[in-house]
C-alpha positions as CSV (number, residue, x, y, z in Angstrom):
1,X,0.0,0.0,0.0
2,X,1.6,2.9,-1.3
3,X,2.1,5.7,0.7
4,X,1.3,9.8,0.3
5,X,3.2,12.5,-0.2
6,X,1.5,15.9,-0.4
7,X,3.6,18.3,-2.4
8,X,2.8,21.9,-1.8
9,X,6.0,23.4,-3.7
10,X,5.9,25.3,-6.8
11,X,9.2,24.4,-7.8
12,X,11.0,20.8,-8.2
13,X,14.0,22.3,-7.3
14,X,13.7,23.9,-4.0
15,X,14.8,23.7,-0.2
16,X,11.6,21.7,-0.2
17,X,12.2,18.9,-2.6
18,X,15.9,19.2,-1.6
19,X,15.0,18.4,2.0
20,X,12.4,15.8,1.1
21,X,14.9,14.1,-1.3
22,X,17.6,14.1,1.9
23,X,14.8,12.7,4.4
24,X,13.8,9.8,2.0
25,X,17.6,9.1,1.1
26,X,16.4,10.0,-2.4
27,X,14.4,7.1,-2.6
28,X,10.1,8.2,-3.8
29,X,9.5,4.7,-5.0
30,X,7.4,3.9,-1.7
31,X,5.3,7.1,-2.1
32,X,2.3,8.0,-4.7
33,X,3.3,11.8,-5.3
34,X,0.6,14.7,-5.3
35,X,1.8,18.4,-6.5
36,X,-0.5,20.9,-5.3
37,X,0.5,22.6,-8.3
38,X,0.5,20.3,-10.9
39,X,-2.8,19.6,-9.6
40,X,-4.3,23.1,-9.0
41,X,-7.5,21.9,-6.9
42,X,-10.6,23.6,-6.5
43,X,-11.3,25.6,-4.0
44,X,-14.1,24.8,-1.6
45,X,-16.4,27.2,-2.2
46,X,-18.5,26.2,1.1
47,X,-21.9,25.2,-1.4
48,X,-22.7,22.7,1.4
49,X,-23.0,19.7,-1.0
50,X,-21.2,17.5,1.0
51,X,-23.3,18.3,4.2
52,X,-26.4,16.9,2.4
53,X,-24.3,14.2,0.3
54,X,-21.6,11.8,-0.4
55,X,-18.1,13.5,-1.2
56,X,-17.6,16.6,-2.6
57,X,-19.4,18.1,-5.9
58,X,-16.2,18.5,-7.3
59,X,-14.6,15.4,-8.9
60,X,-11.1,16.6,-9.7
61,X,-9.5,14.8,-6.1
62,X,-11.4,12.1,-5.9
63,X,-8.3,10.0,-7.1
64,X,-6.4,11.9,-4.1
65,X,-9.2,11.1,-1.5
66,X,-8.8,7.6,-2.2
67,X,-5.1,7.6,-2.1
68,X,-5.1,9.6,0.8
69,X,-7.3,6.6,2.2
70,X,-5.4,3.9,1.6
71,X,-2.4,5.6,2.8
72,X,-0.2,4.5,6.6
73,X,2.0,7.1,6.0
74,X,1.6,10.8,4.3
75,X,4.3,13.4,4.0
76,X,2.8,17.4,3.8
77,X,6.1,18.9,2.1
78,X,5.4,22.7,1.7
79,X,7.1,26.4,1.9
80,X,5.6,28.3,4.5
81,X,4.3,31.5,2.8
82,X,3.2,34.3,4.7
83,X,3.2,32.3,7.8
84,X,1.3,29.4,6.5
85,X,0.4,27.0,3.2
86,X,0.4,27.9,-0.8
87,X,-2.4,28.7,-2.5
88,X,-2.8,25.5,-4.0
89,X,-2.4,23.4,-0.5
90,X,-4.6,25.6,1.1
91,X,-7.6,24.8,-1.3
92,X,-6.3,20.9,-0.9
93,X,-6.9,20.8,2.9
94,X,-10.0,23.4,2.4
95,X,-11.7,20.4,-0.2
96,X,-11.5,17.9,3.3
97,X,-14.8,19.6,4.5
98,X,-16.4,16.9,3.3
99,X,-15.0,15.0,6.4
100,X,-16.2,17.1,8.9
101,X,-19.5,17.5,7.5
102,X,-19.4,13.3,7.4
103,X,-17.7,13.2,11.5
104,X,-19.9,16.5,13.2
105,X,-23.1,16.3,11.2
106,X,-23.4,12.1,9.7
107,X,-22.0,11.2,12.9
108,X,-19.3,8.6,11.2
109,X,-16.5,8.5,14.1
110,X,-14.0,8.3,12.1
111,X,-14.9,9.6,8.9
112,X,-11.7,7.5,7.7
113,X,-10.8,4.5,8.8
114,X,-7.5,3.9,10.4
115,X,-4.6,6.3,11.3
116,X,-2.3,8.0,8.9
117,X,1.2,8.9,10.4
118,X,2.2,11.9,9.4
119,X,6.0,13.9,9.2
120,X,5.6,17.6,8.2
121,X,8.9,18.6,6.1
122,X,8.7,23.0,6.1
123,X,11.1,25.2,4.5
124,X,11.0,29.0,5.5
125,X,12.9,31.4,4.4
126,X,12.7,33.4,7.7
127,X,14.5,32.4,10.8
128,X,11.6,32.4,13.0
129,X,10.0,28.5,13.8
130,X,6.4,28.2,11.6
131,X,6.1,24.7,13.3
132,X,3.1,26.5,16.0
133,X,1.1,28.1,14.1
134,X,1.2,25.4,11.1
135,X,0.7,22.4,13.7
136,X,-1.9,24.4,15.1
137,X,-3.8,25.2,11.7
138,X,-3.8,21.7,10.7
139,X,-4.7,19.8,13.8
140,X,-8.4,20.1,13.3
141,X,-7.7,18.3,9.9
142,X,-5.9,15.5,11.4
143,X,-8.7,15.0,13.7
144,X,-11.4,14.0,11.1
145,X,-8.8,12.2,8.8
146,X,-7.2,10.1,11.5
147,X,-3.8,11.6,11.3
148,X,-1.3,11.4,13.9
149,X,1.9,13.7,13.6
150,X,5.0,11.8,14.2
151,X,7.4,14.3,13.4
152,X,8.7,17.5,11.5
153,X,11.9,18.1,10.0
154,X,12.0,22.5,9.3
155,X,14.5,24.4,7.5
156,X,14.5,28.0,8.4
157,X,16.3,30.7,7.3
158,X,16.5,29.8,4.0
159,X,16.9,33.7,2.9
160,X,20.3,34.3,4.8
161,X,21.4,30.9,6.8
162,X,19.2,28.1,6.9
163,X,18.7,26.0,10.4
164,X,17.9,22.5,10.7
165,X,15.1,21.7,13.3
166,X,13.7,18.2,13.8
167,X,10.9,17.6,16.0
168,X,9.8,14.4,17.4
169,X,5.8,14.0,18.5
């Protein structure tokens, strides 16, 4: 069973895919690969389709959604921008609505079965730590898709002198 990595880079040769690369010993084989960017996902546009039905009214991550699924392991590789997530990862985690609508108001607990271990790998170009307010911004989502943060491996200071911080959870 193939596991996830969430790409939320615009370039395929950054810090970001640099670190990845490093962490994974250059080795992707193991992983199915979504680009945020390559992918350009719709936005949630909060039409409440998913409250009243199955999925989302949009059909271009259904693919993703069943990866995503199927995964033990996902990887959320991403530059923080403005003190959180691209554009394009912002409207991937926006589209997993569905899942609270299916855990708060269908009452499935869990929306998702089984648990998804999950290492964050963050570039930043300032030398301040995004790791708080990211962790904080996606905990809800780990909630309702059975995510567990195991750890995060954050390069800051990629404008002057980058810093290697690895968090264990």
């Amino acid at each position: 069973m193939p596991n996830l990595i969430i790409y939320g880079s615009p370039n395929k040769h950054s810090f970001t895919m640099e670190l990845l690369e490093k962490i994974l010993l250059n080795d992707l084989s193991d992983y199915n690969f979504f680009d945020c960017f390559e992918a350009k996902p719709v936005p949630c546009d909060g039409c409440g389709y998913c409250k009243e039905n199955e999925g989302c009214k949009f059909t271009d991550l259904n693919g993703f959604f069943e990866d995503f699924k199927k995964a033990k392991e996902v990887i959320f590789a991403f530059p923080v921008y403005n003190g959180s997530f691209p554009a394009p990862l912002k409207s991937l985690i926006d589209r997993f609505q569905f899942l609270y609508y299916d855990r708060f108001f269908k009452n499935r607990r869990p929306p998702i079965e089984g648990i998804r271990e999950v290492t964050l790998v963050i570039t930043a170009g300032s030398k301040n730590d995004p790791l708080p307010l990211i962790t904080a911004q996606l905990s809800p989502l780990f909630t309702v898709c059975g995510c567990k943060l195991k750890r995060a491996i954050v390069l800051t200071g990629t404008d002057t002198v980058p810093t290697l911080l690895t968090k264990d959870f």
